[in-house]
PDB file with SEQRES, HELIX, SHEET and CRYST1 records, atoms N, CA, C and O in Angstrom:
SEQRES   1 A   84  UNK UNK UNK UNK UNK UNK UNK UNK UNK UNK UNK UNK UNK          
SEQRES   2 A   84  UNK UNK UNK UNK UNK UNK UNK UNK UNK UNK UNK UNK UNK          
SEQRES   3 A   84  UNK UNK UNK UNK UNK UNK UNK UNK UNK UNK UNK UNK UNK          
SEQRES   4 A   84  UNK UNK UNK UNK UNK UNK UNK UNK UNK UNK UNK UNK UNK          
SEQRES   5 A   84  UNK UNK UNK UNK UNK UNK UNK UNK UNK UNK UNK UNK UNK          
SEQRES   6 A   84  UNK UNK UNK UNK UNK UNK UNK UNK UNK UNK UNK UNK UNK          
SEQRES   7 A   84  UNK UNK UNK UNK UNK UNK                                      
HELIX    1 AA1 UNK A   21  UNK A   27  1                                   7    
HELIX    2 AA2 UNK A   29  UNK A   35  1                                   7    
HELIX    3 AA3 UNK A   54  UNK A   67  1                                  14    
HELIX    4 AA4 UNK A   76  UNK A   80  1                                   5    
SHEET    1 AA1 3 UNK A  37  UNK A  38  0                                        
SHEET    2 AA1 3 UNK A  47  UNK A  51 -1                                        
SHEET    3 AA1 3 UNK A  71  UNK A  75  1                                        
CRYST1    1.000    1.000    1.000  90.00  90.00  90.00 P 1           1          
ATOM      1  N   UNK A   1       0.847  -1.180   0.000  1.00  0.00           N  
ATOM      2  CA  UNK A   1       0.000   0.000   0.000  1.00  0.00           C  
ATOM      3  C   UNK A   1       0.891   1.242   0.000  1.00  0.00           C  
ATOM      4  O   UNK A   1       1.841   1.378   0.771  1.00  0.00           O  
ATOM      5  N   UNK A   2       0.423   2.367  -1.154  1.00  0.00           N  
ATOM      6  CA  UNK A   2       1.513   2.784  -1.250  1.00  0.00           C  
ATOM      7  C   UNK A   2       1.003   4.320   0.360  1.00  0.00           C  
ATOM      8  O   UNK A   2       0.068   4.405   1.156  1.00  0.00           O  
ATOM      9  N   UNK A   3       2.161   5.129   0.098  1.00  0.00           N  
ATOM     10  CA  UNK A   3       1.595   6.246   1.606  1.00  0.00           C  
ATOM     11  C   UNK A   3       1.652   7.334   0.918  1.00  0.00           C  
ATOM     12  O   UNK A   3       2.422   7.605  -0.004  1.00  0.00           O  
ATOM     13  N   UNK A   4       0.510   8.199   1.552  1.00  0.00           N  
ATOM     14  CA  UNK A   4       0.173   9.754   1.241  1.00  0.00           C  
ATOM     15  C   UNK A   4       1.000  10.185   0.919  1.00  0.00           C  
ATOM     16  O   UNK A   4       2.011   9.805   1.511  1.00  0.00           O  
ATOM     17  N   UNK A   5       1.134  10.862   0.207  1.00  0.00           N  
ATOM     18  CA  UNK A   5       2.478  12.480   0.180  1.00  0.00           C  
ATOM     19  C   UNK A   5       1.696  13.313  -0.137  1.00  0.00           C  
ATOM     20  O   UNK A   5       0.624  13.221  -0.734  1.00  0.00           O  
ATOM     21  N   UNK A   6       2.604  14.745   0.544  1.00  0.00           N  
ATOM     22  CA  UNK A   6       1.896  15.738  -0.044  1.00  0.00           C  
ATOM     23  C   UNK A   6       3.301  16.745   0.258  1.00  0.00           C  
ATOM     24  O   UNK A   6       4.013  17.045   1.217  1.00  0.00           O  
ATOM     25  N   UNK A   7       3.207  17.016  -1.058  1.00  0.00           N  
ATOM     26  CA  UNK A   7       4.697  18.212  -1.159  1.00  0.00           C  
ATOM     27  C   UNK A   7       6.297  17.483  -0.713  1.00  0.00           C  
ATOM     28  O   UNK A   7       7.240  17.952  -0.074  1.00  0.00           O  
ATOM     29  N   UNK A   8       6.086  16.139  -1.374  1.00  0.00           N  
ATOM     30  CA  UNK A   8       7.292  15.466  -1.272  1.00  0.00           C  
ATOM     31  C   UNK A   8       7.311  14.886   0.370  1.00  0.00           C  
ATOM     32  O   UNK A   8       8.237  14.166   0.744  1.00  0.00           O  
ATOM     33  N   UNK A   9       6.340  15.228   1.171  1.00  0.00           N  
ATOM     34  CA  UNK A   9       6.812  14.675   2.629  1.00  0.00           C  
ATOM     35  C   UNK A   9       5.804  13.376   2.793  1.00  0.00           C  
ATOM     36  O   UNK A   9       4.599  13.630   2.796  1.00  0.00           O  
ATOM     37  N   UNK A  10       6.192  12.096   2.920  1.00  0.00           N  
ATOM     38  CA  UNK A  10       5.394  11.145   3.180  1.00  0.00           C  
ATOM     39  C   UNK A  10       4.203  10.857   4.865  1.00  0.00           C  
ATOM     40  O   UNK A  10       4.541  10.568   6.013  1.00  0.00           O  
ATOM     41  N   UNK A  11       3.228  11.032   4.441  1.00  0.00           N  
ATOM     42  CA  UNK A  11       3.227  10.767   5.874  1.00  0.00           C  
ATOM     43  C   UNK A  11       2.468   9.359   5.952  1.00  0.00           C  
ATOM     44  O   UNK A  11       1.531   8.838   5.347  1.00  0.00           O  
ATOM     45  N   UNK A  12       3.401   8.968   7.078  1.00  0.00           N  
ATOM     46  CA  UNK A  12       3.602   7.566   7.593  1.00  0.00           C  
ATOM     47  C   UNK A  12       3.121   7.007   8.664  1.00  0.00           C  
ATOM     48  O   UNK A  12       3.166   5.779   8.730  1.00  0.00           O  
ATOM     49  N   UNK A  13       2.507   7.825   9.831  1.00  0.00           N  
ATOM     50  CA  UNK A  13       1.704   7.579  10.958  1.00  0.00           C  
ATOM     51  C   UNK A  13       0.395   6.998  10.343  1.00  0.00           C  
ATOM     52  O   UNK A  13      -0.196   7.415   9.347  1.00  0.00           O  
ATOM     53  N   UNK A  14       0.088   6.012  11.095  1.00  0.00           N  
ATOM     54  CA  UNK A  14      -1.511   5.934  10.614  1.00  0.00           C  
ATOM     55  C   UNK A  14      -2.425   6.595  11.753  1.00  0.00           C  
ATOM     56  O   UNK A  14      -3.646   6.681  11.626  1.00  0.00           O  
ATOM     57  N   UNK A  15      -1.431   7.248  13.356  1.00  0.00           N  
ATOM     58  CA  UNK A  15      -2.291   7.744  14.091  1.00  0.00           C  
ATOM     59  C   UNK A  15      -2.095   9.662  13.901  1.00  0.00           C  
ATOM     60  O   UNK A  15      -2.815  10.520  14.411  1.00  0.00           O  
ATOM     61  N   UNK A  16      -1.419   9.775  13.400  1.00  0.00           N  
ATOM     62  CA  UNK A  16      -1.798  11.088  13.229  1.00  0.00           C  
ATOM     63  C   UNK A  16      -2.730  11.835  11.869  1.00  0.00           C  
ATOM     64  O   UNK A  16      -2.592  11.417  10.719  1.00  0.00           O  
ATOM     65  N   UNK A  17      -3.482  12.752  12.149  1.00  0.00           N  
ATOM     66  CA  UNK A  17      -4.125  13.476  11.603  1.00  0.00           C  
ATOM     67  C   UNK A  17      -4.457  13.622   9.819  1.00  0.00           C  
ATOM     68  O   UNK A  17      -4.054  14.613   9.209  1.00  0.00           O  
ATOM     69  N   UNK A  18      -4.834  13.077   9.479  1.00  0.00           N  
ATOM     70  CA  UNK A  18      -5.039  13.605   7.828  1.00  0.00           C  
ATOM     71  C   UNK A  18      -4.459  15.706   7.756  1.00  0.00           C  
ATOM     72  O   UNK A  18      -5.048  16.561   8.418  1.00  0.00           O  
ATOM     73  N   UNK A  19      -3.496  15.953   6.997  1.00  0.00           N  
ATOM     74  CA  UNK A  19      -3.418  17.161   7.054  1.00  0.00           C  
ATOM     75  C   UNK A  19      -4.641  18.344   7.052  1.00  0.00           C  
ATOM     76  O   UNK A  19      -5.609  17.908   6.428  1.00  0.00           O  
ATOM     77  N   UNK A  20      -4.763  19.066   7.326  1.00  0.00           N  
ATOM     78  CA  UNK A  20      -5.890  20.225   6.988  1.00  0.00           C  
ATOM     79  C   UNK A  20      -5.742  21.198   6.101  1.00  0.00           C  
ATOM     80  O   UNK A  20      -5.141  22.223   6.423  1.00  0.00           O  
ATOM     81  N   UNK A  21      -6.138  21.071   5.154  1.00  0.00           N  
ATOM     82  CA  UNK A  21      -6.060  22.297   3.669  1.00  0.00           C  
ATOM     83  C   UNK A  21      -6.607  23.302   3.860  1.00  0.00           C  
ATOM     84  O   UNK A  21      -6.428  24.163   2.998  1.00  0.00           O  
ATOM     85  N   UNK A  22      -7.615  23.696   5.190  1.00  0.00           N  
ATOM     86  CA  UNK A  22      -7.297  25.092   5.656  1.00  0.00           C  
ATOM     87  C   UNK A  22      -6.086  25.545   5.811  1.00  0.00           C  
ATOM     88  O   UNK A  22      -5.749  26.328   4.923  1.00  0.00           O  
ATOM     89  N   UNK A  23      -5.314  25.339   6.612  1.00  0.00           N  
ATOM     90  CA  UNK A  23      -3.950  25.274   7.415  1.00  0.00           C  
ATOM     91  C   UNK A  23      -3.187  25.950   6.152  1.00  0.00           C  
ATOM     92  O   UNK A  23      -2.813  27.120   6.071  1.00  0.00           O  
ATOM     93  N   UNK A  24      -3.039  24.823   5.098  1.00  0.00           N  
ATOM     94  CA  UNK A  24      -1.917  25.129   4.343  1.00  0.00           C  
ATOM     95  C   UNK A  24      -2.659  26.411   3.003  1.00  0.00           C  
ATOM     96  O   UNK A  24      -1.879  27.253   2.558  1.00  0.00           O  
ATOM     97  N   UNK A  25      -3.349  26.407   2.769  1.00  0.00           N  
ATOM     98  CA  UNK A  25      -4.321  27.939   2.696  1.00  0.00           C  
ATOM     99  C   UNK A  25      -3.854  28.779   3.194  1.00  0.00           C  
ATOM    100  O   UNK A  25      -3.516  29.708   2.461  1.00  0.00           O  
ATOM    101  N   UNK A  26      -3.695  28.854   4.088  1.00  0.00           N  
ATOM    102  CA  UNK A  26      -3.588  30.104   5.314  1.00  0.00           C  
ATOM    103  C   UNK A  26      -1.639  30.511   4.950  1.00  0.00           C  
ATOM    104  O   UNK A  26      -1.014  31.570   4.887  1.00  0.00           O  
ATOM    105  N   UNK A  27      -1.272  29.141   4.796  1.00  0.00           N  
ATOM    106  CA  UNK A  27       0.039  29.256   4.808  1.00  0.00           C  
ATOM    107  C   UNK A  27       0.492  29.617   3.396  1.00  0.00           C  
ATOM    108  O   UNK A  27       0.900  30.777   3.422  1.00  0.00           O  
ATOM    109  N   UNK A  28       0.573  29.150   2.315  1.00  0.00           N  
ATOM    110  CA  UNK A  28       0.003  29.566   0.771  1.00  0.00           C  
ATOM    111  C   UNK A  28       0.843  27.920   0.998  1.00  0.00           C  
ATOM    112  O   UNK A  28       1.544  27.513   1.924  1.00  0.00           O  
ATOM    113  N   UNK A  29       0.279  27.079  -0.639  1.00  0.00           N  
ATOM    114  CA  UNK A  29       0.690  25.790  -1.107  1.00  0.00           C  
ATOM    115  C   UNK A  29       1.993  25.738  -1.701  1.00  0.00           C  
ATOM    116  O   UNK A  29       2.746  24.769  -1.601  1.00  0.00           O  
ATOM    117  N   UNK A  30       2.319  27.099  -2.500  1.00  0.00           N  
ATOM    118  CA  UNK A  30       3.915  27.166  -3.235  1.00  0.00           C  
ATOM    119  C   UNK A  30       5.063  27.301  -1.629  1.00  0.00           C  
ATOM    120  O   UNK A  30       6.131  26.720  -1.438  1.00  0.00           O  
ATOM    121  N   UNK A  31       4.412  28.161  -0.813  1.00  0.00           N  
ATOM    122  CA  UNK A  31       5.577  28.636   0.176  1.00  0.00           C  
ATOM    123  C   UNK A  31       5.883  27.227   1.018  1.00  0.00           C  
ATOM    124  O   UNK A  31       7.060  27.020   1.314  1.00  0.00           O  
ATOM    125  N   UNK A  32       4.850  26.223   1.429  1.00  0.00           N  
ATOM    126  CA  UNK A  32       4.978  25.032   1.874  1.00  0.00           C  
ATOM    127  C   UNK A  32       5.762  23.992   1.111  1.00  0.00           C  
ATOM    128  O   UNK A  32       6.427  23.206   1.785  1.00  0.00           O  
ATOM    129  N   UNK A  33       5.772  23.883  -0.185  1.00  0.00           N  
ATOM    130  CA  UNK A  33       6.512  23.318  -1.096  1.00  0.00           C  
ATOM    131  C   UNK A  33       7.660  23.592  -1.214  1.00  0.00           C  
ATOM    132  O   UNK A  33       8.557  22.753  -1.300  1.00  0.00           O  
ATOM    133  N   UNK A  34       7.892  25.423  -1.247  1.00  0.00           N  
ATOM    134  CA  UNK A  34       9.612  25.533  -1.483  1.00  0.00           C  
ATOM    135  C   UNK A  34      10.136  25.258  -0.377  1.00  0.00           C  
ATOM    136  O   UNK A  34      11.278  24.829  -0.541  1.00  0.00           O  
ATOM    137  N   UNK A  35       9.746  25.319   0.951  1.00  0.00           N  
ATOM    138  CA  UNK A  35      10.174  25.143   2.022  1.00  0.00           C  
ATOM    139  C   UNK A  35      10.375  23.769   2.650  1.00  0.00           C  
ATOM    140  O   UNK A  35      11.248  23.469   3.465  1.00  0.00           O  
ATOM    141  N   UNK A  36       9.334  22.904   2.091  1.00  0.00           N  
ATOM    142  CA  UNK A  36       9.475  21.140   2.520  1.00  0.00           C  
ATOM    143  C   UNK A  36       8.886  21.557   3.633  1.00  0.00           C  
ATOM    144  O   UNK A  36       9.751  21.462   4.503  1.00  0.00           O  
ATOM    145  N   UNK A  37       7.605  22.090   4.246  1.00  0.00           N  
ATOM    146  CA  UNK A  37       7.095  22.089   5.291  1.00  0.00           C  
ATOM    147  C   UNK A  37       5.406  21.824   4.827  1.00  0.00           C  
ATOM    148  O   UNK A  37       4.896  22.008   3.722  1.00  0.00           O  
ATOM    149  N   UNK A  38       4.741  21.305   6.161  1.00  0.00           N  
ATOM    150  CA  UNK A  38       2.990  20.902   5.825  1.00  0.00           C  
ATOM    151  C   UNK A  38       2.580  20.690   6.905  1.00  0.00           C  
ATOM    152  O   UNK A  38       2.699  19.651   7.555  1.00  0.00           O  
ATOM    153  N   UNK A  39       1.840  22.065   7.312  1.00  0.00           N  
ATOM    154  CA  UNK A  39       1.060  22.325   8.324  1.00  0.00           C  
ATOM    155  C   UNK A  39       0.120  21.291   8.512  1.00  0.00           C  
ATOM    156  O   UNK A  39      -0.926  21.690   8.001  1.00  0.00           O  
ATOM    157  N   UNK A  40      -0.071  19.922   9.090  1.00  0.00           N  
ATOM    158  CA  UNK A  40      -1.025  19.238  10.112  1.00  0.00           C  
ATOM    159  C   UNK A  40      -2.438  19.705  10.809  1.00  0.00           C  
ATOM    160  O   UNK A  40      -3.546  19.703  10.273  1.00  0.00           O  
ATOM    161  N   UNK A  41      -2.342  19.821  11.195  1.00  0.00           N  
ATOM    162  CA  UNK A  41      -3.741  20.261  12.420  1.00  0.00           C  
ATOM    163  C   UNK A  41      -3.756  21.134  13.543  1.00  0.00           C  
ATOM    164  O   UNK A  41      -2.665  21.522  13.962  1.00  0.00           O  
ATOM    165  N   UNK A  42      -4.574  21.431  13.983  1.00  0.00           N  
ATOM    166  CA  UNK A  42      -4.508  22.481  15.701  1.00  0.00           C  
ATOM    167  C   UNK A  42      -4.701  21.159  16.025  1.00  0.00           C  
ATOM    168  O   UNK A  42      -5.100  20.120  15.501  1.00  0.00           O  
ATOM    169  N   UNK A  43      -4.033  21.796  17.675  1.00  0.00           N  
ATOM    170  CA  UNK A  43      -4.482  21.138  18.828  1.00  0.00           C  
ATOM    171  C   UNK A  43      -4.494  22.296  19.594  1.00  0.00           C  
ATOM    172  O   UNK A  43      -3.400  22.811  19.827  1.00  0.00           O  
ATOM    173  N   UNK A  44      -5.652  22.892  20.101  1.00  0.00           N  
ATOM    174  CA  UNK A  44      -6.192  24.255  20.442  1.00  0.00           C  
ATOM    175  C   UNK A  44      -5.665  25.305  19.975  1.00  0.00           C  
ATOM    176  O   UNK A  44      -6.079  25.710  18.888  1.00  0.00           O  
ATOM    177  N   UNK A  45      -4.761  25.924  20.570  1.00  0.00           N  
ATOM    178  CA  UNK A  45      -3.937  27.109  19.844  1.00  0.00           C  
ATOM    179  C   UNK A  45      -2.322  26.611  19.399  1.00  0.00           C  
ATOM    180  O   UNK A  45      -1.505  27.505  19.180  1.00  0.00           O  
ATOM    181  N   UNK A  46      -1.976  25.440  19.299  1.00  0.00           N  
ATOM    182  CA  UNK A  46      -1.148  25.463  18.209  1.00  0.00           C  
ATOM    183  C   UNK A  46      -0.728  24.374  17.452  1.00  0.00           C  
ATOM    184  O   UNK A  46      -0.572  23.159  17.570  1.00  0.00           O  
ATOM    185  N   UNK A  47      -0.613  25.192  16.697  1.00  0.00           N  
ATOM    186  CA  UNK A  47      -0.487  24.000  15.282  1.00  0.00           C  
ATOM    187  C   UNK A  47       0.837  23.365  14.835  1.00  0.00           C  
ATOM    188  O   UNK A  47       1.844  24.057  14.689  1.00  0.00           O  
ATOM    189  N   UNK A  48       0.823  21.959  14.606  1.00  0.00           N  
ATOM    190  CA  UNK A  48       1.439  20.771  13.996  1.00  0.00           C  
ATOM    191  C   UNK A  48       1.715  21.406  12.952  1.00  0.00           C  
ATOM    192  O   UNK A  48       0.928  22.117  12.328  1.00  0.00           O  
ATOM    193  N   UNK A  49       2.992  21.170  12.653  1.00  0.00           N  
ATOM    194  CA  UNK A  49       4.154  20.771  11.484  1.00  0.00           C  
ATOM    195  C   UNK A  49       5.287  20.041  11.153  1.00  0.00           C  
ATOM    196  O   UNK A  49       6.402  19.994  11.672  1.00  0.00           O  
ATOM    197  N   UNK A  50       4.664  19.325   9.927  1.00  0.00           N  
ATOM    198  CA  UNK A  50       5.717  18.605   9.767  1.00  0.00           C  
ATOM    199  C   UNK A  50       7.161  19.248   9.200  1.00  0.00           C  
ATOM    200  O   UNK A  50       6.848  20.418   8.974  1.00  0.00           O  
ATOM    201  N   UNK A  51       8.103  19.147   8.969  1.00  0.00           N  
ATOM    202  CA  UNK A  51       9.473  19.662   8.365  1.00  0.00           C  
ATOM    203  C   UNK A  51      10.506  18.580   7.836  1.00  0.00           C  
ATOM    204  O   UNK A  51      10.773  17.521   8.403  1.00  0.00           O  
ATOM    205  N   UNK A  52      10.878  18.905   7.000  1.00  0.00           N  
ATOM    206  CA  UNK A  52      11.972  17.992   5.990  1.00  0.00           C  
ATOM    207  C   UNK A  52      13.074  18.379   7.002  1.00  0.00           C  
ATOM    208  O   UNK A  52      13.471  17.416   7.657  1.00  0.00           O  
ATOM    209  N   UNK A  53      13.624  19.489   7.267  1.00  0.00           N  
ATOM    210  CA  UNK A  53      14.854  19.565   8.090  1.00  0.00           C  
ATOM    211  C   UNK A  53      14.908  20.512   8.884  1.00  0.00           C  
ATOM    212  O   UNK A  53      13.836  21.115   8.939  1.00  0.00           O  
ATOM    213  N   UNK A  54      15.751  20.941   9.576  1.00  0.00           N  
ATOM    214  CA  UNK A  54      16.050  21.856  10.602  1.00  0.00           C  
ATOM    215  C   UNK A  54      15.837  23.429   9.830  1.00  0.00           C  
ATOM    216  O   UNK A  54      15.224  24.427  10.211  1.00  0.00           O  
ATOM    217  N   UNK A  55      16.552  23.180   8.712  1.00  0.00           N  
ATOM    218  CA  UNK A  55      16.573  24.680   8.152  1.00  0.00           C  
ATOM    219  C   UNK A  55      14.944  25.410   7.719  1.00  0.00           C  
ATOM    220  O   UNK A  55      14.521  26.564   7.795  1.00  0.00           O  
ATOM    221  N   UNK A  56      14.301  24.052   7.225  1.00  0.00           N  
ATOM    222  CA  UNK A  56      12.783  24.338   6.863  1.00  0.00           C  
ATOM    223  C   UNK A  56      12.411  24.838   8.251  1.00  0.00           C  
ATOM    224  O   UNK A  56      12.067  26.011   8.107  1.00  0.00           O  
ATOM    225  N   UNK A  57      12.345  24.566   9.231  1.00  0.00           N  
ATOM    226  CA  UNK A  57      11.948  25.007  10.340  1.00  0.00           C  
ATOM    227  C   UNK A  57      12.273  26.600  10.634  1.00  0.00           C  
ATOM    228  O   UNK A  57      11.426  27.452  10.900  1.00  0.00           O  
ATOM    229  N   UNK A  58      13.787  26.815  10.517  1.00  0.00           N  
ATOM    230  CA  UNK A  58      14.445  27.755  11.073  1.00  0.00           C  
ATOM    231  C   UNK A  58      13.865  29.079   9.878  1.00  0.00           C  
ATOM    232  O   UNK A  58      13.513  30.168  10.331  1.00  0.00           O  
ATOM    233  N   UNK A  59      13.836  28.818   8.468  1.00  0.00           N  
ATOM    234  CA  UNK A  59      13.467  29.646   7.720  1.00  0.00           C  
ATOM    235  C   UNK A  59      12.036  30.086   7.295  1.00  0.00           C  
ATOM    236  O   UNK A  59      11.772  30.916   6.426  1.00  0.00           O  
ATOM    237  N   UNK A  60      10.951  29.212   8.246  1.00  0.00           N  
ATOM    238  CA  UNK A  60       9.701  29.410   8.281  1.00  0.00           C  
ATOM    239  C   UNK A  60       9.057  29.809   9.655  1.00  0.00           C  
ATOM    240  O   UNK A  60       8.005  30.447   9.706  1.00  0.00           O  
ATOM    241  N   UNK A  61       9.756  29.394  10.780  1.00  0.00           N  
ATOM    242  CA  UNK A  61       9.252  29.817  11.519  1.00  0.00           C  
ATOM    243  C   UNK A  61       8.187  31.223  11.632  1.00  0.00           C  
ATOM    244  O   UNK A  61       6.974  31.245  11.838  1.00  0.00           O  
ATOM    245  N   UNK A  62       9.345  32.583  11.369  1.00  0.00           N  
ATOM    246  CA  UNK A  62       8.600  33.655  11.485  1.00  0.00           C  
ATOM    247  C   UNK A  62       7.511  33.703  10.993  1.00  0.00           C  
ATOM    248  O   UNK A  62       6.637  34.166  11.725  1.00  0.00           O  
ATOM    249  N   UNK A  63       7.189  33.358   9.895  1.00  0.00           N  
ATOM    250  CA  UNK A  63       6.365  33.729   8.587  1.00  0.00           C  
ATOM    251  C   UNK A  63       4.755  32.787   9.309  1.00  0.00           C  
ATOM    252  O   UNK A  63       3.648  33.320   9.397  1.00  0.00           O  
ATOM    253  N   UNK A  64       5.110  31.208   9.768  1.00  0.00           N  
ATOM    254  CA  UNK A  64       4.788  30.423  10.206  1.00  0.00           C  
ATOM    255  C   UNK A  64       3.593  31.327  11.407  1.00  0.00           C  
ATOM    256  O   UNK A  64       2.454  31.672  11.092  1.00  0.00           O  
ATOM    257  N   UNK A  65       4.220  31.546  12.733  1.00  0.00           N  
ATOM    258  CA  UNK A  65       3.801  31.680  13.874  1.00  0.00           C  
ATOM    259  C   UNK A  65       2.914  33.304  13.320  1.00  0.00           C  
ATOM    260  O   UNK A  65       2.001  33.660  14.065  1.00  0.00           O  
ATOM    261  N   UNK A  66       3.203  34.185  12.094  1.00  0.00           N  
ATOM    262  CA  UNK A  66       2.742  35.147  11.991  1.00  0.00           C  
ATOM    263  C   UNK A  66       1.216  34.537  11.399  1.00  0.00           C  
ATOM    264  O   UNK A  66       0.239  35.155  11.821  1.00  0.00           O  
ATOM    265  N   UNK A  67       0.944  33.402  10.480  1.00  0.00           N  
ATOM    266  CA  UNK A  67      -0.100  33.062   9.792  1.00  0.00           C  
ATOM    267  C   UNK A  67      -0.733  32.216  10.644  1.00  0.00           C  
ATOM    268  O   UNK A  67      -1.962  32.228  10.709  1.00  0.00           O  
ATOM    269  N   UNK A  68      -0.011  31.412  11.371  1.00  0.00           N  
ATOM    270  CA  UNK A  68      -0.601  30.143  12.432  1.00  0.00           C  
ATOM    271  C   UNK A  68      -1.193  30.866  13.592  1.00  0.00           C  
ATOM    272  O   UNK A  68      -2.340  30.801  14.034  1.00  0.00           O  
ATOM    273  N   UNK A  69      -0.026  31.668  14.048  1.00  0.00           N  
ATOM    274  CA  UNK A  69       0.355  31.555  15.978  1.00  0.00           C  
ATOM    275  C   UNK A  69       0.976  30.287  15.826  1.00  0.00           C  
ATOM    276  O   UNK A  69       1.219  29.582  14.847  1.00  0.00           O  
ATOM    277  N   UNK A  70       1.269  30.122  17.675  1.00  0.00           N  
ATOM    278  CA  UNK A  70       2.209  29.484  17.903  1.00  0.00           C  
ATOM    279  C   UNK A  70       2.270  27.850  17.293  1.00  0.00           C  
ATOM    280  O   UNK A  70       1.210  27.255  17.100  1.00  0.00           O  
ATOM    281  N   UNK A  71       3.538  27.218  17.023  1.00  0.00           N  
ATOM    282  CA  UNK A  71       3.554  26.445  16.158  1.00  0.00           C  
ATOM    283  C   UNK A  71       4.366  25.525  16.895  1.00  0.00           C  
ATOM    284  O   UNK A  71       4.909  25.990  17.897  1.00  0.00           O  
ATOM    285  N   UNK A  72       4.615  24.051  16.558  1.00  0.00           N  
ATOM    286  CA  UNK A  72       5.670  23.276  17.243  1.00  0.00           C  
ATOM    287  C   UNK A  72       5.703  22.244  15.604  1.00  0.00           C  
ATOM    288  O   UNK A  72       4.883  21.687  14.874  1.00  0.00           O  
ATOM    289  N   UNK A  73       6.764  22.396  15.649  1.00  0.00           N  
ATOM    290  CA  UNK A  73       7.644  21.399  14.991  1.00  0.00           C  
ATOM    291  C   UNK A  73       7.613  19.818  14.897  1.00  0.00           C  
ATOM    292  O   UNK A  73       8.051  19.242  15.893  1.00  0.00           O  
ATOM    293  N   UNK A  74       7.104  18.926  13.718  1.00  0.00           N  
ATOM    294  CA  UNK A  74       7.385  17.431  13.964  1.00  0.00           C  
ATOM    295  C   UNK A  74       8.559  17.011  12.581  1.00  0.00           C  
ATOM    296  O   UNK A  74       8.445  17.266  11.382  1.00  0.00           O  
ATOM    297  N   UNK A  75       9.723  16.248  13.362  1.00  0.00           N  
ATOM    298  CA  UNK A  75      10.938  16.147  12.064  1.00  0.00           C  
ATOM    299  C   UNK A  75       9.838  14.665  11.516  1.00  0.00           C  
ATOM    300  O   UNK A  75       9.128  13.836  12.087  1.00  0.00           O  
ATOM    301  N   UNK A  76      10.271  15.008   9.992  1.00  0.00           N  
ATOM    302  CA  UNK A  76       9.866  13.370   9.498  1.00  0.00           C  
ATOM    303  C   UNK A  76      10.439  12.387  10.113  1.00  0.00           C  
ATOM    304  O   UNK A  76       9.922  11.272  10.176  1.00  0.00           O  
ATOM    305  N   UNK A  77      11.543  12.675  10.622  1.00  0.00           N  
ATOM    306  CA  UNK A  77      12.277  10.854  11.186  1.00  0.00           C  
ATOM    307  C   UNK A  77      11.112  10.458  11.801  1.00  0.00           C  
ATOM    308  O   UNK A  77      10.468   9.434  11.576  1.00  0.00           O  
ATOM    309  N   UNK A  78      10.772  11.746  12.965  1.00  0.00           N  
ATOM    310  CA  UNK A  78       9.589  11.293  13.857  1.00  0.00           C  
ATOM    311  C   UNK A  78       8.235  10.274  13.712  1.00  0.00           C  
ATOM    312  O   UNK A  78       7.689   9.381  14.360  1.00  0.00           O  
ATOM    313  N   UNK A  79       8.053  11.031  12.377  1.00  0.00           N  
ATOM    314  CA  UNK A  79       6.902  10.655  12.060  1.00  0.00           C  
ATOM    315  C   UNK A  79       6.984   9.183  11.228  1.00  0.00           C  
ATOM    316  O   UNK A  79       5.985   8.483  11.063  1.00  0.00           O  
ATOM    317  N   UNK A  80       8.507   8.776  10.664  1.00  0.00           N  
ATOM    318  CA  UNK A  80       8.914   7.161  10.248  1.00  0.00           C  
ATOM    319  C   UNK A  80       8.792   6.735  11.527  1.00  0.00           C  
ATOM    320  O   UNK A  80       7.780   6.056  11.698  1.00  0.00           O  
ATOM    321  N   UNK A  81       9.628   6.933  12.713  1.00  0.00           N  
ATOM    322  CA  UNK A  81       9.706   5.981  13.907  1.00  0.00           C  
ATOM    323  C   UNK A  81       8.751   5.574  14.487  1.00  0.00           C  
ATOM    324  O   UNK A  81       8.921   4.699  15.335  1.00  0.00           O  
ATOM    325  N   UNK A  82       7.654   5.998  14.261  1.00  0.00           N  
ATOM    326  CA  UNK A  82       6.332   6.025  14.807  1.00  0.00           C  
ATOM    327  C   UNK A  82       5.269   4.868  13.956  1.00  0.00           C  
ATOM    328  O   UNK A  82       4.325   4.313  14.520  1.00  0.00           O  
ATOM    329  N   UNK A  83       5.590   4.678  12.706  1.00  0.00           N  
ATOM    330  CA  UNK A  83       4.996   4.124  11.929  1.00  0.00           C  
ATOM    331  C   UNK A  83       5.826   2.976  11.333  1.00  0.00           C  
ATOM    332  O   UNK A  83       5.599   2.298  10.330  1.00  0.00           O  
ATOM    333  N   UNK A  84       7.115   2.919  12.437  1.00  0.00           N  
ATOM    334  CA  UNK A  84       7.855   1.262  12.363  1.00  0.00           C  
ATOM    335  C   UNK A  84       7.173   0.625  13.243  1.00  0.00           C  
ATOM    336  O   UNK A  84       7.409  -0.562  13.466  1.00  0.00           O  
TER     337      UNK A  84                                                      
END                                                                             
């Protein structure tokens, strides 16, 4: 069975969240793509993201927490180790 992608990032949990296309709306779809990042879901006031690497993180943040609010970070390894 093959697994979701969306913007090159696989996601591999079967317990986390189907992404929300509000979210990445809000965020625009090209800026999530050049960046290797894909906003997830709230969990009250802040929102899940996934990230390809440290730098996707570090170079979205601002932009991120200005369209989101506050935001927390999930690395893909995370989201493989979880779904071994």
């Amino acid at each position: 069975m093959a697994r979701p992608v969306a913007f090159g990032i696989a996601m591999t949990s079967s317990h986390l969240h189907l992404p929300d296309p509000r979210l990445l709306d809000m965020v625009g779809a090209a800026f999530a793509r050049e960046h290797g990042i894909l906003p997830l879901h709230r969990a009250g006031a802040l929102t899940l993201v996934a990230a390809r690497d440290t730098w996707a993180r570090i170079e979205t943040i601002d932009r991120l927490e200005e369209v989101l609010g506050p935001v927390s970070f999930v690395a893909l390894d995370d989201l493989d180790s979880k779904s071994a």
